[in-house]
C-alpha positions as CSV (number, residue, x, y, z in Angstrom):
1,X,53.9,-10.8,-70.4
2,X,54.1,-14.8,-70.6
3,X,52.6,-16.8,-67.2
4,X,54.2,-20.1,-66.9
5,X,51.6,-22.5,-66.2
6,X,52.2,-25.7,-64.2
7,X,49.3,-27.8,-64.6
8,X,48.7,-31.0,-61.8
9,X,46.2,-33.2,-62.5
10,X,45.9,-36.1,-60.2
11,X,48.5,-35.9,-57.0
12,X,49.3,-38.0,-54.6
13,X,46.1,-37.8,-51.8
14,X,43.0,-37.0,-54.4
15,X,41.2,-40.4,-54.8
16,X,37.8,-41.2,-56.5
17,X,36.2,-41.4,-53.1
18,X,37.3,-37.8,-52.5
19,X,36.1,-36.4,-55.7
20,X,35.2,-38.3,-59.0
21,X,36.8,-35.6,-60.9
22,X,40.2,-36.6,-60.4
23,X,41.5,-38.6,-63.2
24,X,43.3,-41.7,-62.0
25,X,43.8,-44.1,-65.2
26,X,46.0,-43.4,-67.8
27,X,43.3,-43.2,-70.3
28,X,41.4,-40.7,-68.0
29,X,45.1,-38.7,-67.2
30,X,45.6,-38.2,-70.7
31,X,42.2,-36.9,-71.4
32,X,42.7,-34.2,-68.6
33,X,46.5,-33.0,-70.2
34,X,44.9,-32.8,-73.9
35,X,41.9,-30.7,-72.6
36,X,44.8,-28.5,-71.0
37,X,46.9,-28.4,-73.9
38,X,44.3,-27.1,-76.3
39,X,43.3,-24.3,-73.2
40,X,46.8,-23.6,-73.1
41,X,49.7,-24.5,-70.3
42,X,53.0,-24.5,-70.2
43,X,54.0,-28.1,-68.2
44,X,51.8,-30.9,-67.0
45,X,53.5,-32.0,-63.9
46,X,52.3,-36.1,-63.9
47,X,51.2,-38.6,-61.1
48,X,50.3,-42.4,-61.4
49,X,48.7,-44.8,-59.6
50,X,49.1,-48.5,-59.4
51,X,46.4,-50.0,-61.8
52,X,45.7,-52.5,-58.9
53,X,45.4,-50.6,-56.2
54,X,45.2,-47.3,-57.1
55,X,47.4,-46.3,-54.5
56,X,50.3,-43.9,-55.5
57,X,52.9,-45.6,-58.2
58,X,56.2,-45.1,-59.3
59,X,56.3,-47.1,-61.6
60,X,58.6,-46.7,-64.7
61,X,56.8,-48.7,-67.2
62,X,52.9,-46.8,-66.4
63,X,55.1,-43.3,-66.7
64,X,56.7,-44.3,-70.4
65,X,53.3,-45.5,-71.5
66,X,51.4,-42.1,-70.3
67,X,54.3,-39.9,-71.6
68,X,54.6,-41.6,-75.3
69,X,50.7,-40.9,-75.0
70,X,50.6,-37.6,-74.6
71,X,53.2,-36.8,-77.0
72,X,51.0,-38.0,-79.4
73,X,48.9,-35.1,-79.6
74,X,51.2,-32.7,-77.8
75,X,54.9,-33.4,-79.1
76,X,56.2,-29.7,-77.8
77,X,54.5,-29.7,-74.3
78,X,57.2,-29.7,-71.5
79,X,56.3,-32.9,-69.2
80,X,57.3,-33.6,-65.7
81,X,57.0,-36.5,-63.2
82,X,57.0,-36.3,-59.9
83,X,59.4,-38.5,-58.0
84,X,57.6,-37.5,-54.5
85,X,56.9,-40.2,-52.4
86,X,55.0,-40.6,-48.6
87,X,55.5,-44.3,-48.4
88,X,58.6,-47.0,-48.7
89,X,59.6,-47.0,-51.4
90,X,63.2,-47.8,-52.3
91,X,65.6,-45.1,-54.1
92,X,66.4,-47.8,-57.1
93,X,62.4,-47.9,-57.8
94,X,62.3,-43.8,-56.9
95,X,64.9,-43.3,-60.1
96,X,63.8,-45.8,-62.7
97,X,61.5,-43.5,-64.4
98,X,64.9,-41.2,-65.1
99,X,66.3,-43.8,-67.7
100,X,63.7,-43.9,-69.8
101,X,64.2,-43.4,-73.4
102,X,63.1,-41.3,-76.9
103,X,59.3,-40.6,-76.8
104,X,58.8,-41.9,-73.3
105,X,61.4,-39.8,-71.6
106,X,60.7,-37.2,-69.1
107,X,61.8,-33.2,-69.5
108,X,61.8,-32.8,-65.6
109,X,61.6,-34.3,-62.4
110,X,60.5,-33.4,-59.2
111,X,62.8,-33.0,-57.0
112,X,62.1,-31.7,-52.9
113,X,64.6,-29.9,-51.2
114,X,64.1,-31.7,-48.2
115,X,61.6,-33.5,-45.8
116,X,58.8,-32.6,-44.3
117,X,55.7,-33.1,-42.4
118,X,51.8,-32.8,-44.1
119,X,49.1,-33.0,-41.9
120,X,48.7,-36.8,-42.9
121,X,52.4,-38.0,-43.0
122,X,55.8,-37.5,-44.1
123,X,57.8,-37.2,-47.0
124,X,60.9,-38.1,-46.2
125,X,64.3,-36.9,-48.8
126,X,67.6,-37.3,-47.1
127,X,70.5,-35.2,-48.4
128,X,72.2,-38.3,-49.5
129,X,69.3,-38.8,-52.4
130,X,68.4,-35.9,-53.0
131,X,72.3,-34.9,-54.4
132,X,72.1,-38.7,-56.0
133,X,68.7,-37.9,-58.0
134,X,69.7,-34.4,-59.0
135,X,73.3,-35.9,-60.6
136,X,71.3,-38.6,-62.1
137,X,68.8,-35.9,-63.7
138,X,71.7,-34.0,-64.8
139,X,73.9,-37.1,-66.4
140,X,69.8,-37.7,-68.2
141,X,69.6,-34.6,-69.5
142,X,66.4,-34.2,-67.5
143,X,65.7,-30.5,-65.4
144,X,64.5,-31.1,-61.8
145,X,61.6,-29.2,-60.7
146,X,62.9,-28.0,-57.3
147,X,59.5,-28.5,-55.3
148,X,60.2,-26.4,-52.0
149,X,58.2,-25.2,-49.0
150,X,60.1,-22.9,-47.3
151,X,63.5,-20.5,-47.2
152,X,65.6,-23.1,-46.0
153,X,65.0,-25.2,-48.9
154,X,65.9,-22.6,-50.9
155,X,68.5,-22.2,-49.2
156,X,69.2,-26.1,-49.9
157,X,69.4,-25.4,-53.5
158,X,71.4,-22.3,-53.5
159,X,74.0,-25.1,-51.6
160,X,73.4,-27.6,-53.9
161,X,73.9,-24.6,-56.9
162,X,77.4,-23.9,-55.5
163,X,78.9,-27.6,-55.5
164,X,77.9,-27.6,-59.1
165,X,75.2,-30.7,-58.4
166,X,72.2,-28.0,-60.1
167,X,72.9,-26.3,-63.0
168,X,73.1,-22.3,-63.3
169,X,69.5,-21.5,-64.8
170,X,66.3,-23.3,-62.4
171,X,62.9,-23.8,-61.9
172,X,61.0,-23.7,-58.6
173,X,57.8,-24.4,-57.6
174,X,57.2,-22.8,-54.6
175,X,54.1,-24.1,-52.5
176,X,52.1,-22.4,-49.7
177,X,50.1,-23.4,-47.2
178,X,50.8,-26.3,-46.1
179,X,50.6,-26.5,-42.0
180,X,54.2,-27.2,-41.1
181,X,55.6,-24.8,-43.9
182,X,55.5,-21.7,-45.8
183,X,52.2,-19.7,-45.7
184,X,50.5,-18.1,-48.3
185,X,50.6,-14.5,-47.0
186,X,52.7,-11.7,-48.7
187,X,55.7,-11.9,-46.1
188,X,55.8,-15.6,-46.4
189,X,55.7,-15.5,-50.5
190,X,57.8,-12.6,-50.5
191,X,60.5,-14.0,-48.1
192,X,60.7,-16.9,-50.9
193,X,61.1,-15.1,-54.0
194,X,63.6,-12.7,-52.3
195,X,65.7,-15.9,-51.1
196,X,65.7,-17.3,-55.3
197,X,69.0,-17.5,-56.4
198,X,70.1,-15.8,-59.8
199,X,68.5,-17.2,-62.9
200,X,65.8,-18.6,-61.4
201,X,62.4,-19.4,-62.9
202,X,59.1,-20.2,-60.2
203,X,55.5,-20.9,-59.9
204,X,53.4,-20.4,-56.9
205,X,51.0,-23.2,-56.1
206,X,49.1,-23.3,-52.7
207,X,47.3,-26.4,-51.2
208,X,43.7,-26.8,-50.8
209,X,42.1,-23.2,-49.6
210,X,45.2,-21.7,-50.0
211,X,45.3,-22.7,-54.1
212,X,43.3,-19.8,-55.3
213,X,44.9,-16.8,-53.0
214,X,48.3,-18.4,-54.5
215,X,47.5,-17.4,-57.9
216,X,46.2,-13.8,-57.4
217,X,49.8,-13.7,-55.6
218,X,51.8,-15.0,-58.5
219,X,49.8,-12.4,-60.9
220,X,50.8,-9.4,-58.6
221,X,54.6,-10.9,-58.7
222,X,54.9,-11.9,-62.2
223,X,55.4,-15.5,-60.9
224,X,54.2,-18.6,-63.1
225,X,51.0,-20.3,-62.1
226,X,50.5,-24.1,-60.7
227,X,47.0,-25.1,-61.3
228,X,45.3,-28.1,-60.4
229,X,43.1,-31.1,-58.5
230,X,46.2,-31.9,-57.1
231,X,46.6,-28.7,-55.4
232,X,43.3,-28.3,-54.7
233,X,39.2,-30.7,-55.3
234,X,37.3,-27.5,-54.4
235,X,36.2,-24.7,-56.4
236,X,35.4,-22.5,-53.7
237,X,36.6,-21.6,-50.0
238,X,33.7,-23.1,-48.1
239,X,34.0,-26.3,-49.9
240,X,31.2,-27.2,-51.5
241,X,31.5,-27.2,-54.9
242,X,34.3,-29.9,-56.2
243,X,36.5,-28.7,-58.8
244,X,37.1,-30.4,-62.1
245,X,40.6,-29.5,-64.1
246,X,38.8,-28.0,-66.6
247,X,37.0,-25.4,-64.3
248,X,40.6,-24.3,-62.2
249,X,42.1,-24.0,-65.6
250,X,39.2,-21.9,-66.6
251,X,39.5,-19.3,-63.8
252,X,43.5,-19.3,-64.2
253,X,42.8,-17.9,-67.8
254,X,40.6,-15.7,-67.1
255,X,42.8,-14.1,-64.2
256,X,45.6,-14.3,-67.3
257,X,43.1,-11.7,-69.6
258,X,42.5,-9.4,-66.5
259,X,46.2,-9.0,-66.0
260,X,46.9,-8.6,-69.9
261,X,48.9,-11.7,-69.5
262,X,49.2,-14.5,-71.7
263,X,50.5,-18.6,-71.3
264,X,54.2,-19.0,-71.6
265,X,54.4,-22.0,-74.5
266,X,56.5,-24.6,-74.0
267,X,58.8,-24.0,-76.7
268,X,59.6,-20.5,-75.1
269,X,59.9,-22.5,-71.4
270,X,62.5,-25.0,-73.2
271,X,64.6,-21.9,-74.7
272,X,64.8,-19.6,-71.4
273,X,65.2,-22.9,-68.8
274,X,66.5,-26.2,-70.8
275,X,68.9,-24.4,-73.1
């Protein structure tokens, strides 16, 4: 059996003052996908910061210049920027990083199915542009990665499926736990998988305490794996141990060899998803 592995690095809301672990720079980003790469996952899903502030970024230039990067040593690995933002920024700036060109393009995008509240703000996608980035992804040749938190997203994309604005064949990641969404009990998870339209392709990834049950789920599912600080800076429940990248990746491939499972390459995620 081959376990898709998602693999988040940095995030959004992990700074240095959370947890020194968490790589911010480009230099230090890059360093974190190529120890990955040679453990084994199937996509690096990418963040940036602003090199001034550190605050979130998306900017297109810092996202070409960390892609070409990492496709120095990793030509094959499927790589994905999120397009997630909890702040103003404008939809022209949200997009820019979807007409970037030859070795600094993108393979996917986020893309989130709708708004929603976290426990310290809002991220805000109006129909209008979210149907605006998924055409624009499509006319790029570039595959959302359809980030939802509940059935009614799904729902959203099964819409969005049937006016032709998503392709046929998709990939989810489906994320439990968070307070004003899905959950990450059985009913919760299994309510979401049921609700996947046809030719669909998923992960499960669950935020902070709820990372680690999220994974045992996927491995009794069959569902792909998202792994990473931005999911999760603890190693354990009661919070006391951070995490580093390498250590969650590390438990992820060891729950792989008790299940008799092995990583999904890239390659094999390009022929079954991007074909």
């Amino acid at each position: 059996m081959k376990t898709i592995i998602n693999f988040t690095p940095t995030g959004i809301m992990p700074t240095k003052e959370m947890t020194p672990h968490v790589p911010i720079t480009i230099s230090e980003i890059v360093d974190d996908v190529h120890m990955a790469y040679e453990k084994g996952i199937t996509i690096a899903h990418l963040h940036i910061k602003d090199k001034k502030t550190g605050k979130p970024s998306l900017c297109a230039k810092t996202y070409g210049e960390l892609i070409s990067k990492i496709r120095q040593f990793a030509p094959d690995l499927i790589i994905c920027i999120s397009l997630s933002v909890r702040n103003a920024e404008c939809f022209e700036k949200r997009v820019e990083p979807l007409f970037l060109q030859d070795n600094e393009k993108p393979d996917m995008a986020s893309l989130t199915l709708s708004s929603l509240n976290f426990v310290s703000g809002s991220s805000v996608n109006t129909p209008d542009e979210i149907k605006k980035m998924a055409l624009l992804m499509k006319q790029q040749n570039i595959l959302p990665e359809l980030e939802v938190f509940d059935v009614g997203m799904i729902n959203y994309a099964k819409y969005l499926i049937d006016k032709k604005i998503l392709g046929k064949t998709n990939y989810f990641n489906l994320l439990l736990g968070n307070i004003s969404s899905a959950q990450q009990s059985l009913l919760h998870t299994g309510m979401m998988i049921n609700d996947l339209p046809d030719n669909s392709y998923w992960s499960l990834a669950g935020i902070g305490n709820a990372s680690y049950t999220s994974h045992l789920l996927a491995l009794a599912s069959n569902s792909g794996i998202r792994v990473g600080i931005e999911d999760n800076i603890w190693l354990d429940k009661q919070r006391k141990k951070l995490a580093t990248n390498s250590a969650l990746l590390n438990r992820v491939h060891r729950l792989l060899e008790s299940n008799e499972s092995q990583v999904m390459p890239s390659n094999k995620f390009r022929a079954l998803v991007m074909s």
